[in-house]
N, C-alpha and C positions, 0 to 999 in steps of 0.2 A: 504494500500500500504506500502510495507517497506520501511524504511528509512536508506536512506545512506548518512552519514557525510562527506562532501570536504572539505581539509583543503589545502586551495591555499596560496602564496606567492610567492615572488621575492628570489630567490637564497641568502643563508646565512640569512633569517630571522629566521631561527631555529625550520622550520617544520619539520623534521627529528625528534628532541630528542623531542617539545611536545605530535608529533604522536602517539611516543612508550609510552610514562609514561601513556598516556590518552587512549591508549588501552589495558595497564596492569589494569588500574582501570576501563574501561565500559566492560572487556568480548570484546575487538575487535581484527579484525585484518586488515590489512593493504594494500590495492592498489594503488602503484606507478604510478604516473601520471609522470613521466620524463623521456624526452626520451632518454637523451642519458644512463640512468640507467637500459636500456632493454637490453644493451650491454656487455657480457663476457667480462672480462678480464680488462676494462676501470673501475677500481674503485677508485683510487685515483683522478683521474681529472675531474671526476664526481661526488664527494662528498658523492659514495657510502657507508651506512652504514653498516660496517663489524657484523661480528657475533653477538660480545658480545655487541655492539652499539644496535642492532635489541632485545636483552636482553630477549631473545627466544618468544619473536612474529614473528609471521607468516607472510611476505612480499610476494606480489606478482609482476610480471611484472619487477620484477631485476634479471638479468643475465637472457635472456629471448633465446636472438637471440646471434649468432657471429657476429665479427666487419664488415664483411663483407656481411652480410644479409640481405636482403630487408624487413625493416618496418615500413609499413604505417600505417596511422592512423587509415584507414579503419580495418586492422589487429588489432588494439589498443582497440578499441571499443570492438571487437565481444571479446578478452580475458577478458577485463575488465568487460563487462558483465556477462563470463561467469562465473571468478572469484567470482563476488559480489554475482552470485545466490549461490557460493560453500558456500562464509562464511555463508551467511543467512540459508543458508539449517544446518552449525553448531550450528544454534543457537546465533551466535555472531554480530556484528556488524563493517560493510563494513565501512573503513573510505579510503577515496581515499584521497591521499597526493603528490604534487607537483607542480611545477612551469610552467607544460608546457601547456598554452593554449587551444592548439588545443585541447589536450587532454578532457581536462576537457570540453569542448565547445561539445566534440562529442557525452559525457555522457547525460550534463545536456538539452541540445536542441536535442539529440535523432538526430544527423545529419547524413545523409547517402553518405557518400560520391563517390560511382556511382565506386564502390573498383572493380567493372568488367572489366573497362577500363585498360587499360596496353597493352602501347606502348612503347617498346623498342625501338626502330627504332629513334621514335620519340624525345624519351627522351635521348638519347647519341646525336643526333645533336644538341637539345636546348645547355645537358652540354658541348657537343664541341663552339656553339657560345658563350656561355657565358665565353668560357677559350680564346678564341680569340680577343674578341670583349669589353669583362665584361658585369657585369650583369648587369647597367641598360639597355644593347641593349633588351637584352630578357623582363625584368623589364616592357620598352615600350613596346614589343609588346604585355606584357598581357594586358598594357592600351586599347591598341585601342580593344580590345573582351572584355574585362571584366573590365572596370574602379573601379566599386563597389571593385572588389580583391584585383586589385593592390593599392587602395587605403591602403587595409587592413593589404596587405603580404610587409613585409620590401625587401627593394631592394638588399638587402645581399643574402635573403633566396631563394636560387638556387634552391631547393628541391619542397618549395611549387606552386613557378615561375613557374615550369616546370607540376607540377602535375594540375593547373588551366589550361594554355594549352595546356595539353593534353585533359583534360576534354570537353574545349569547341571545340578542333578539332575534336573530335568523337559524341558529340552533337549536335555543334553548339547552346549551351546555355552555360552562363554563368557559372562555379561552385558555384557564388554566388544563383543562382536562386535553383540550385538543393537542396542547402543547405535551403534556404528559403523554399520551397515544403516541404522537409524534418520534419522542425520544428513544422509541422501542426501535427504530427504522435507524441503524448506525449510519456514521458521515462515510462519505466518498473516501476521505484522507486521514492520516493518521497525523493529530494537533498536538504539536508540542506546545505547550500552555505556560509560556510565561506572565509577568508581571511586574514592575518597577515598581518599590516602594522605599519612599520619599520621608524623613523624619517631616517631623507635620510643621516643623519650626521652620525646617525652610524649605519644603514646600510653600508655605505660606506665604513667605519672603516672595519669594519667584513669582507668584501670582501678582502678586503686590506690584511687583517691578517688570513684569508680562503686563498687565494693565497700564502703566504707565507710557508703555515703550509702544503701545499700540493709539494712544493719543498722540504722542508721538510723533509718530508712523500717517495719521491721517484719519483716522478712527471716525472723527466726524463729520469730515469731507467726505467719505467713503458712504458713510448713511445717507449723505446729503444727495448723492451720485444716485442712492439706489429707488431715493426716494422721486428723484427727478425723471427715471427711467418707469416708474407707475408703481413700486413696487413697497409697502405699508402694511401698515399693525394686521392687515386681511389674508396677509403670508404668513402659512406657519413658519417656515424662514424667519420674518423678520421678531418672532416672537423670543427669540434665541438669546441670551443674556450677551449683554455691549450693544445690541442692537434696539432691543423697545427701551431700555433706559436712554441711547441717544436720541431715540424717536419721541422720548419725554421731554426732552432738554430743549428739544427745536421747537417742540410744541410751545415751550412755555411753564409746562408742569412742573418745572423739578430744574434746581440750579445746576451746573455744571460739574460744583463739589458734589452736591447729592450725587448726578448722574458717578460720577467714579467710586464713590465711596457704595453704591447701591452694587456695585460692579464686582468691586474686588471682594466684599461681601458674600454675595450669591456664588463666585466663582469659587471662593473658599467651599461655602455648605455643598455645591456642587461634586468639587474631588471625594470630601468628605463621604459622600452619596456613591460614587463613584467605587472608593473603594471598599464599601459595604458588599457593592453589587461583586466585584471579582473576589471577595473571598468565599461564594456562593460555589466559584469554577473548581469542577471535581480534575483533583490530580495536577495543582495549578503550582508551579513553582517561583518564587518570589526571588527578586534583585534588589537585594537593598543599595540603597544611596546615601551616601553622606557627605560631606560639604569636604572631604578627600576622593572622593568618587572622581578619577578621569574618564571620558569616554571613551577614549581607549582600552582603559583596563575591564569594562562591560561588554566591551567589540571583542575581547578576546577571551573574555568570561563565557561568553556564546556561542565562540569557535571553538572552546573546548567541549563545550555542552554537547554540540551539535557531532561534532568526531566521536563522541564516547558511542551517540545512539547512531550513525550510520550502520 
């Protein structure tokens, strides 16, 4: 069975620049597991790696969709699949890299997530009660159908909220069950399941100074760009933390200090949430980092890993 290397973490742990060096040295190339990185034109608030940063490796599943396009997981899956059979059929090695969960959960357990279902109807009333109401009204009512979900899905996340029930209004089963059914059916590839972890001290630091460095960078002019292009608060896109707090800020709603301090806050609870979710991954092996950690010494932390299990 082929093997394909995950390299998971919490946002700003520095999976980006060890991906690329350690794919310049195995022969690989590289699939994005972040979702808001699948989006045109969101590169700076997304920590998108430009050109010369990518240091001509091969990325996939960045710049995928427009801001205003519909992408599910289900969709997420079936490219990354079909990606990782591209590189292997080159000869190289698949290394999937990022922070988002789901993602990675739909690889390494093979889950199906029932991607036939799609109700519009259904899913503009959920988002209209939840803009009326907020989201924990919706939140509870995924409890009372699916307690296992809601346990799972954070009471922010509008997107997933809506997507369990819809699932269980066309089944009348849980999306946790289908998900469980699902995991009986093994992956394509054999995942070798790492993970970066970050002392929380400076992780935090780095967010702190990753938000900065994206003001920076153009951060606002960048919203401004996307806002001018038709593209607003009606995208799940632009819902994505760095983006509806600048989208406050132009409004008028919220000062510029708010807007950063609202930023590095969320992105904080966010890793936080993050790595709740990967210590979930069965058989998952951890990289610690500390403020002695060079990236070199983790590029060749991973060459040895990787030699041991050929």
């Amino acid at each position: 069975m082929d093997k394909v290397l995950i390299i998971a973490g919490p946002t700003a742990s520095g999976k980006t620049k060890i991906s690329i060096e350690l794919a310049k040295k195995i022969n690989g190339e590289i699939i994005s597991a972040d979702s808001m990185q699948v989006y045109k034109y969101m590169n700076i608030g997304t920590a998108k790696p430009d050109e010369e940063e990518r240091g001509g490796i091969k990325h996939y599943l960045i710049d995928e969709v427009n801001p205003d396009e519909e992408f599910s997981v289900a969709k997420y899956k079936d490219l990354a699949v079909k990606y990782i059979k591209e590189v292997i059929n080159k000869g190289k090695m698949p290394i999937v890299v990022g922070g988002t969960g789901l993602y990675i959960n739909s690889l390494v357990y093979n889950i199906n997530f029932t991607e036939t279902i799609c109700d519009r109807e259904l899913r503009n009333k959920l988002k209209k009660e939840a803009e009326v109401y907020g989201n924990k009204y919706i939140h509870d009512k995924l409890k009372e159908v699916d307690p296992e979900a809601a346990k799972r899905i954070h009471v922010n996340d509008t997107k997933r909220i809506i997507r369990a029930i819809e699932v269980y209004e066309h089944t009348k089963s849980p999306i946790s069950y289908h998900q469980e059914v699902s995991r009986n059916e093994p992956p394509e590839f054999e995942f070798i399941i790492t993970a970066l972890r970050v002392d929380r001290a400076i992780l935090y630091d780095r967010i702190n100074k990753r938000v900065d460095d994206m003001f920076a960078k153009g951060l606002i002019d960048e919203v401004k760009k996307l806002v001018s292009m038709g593209y607003g608060r009606n995208n799940t896109s632009m819902q994505a933390i760095g983006y509806k707090e600048i989208l406050s800020y132009l409004e008028g709603n919220i000062s510029l200090d708010e807007a950063i301090y609202i930023i590095k806050r969320d992105t904080r609870h966010y890793a936080k949430r993050q790595y709740t979710w990967f210590k979930r991954l069965e058989g998952i092996k951890w990289i610690d980092i500390d403020e002695t950690t060079r990236v070199e010494d983790i590029v060749n932390l991973y060459e040895c890993m990787l030699q041991q299990l050929a």
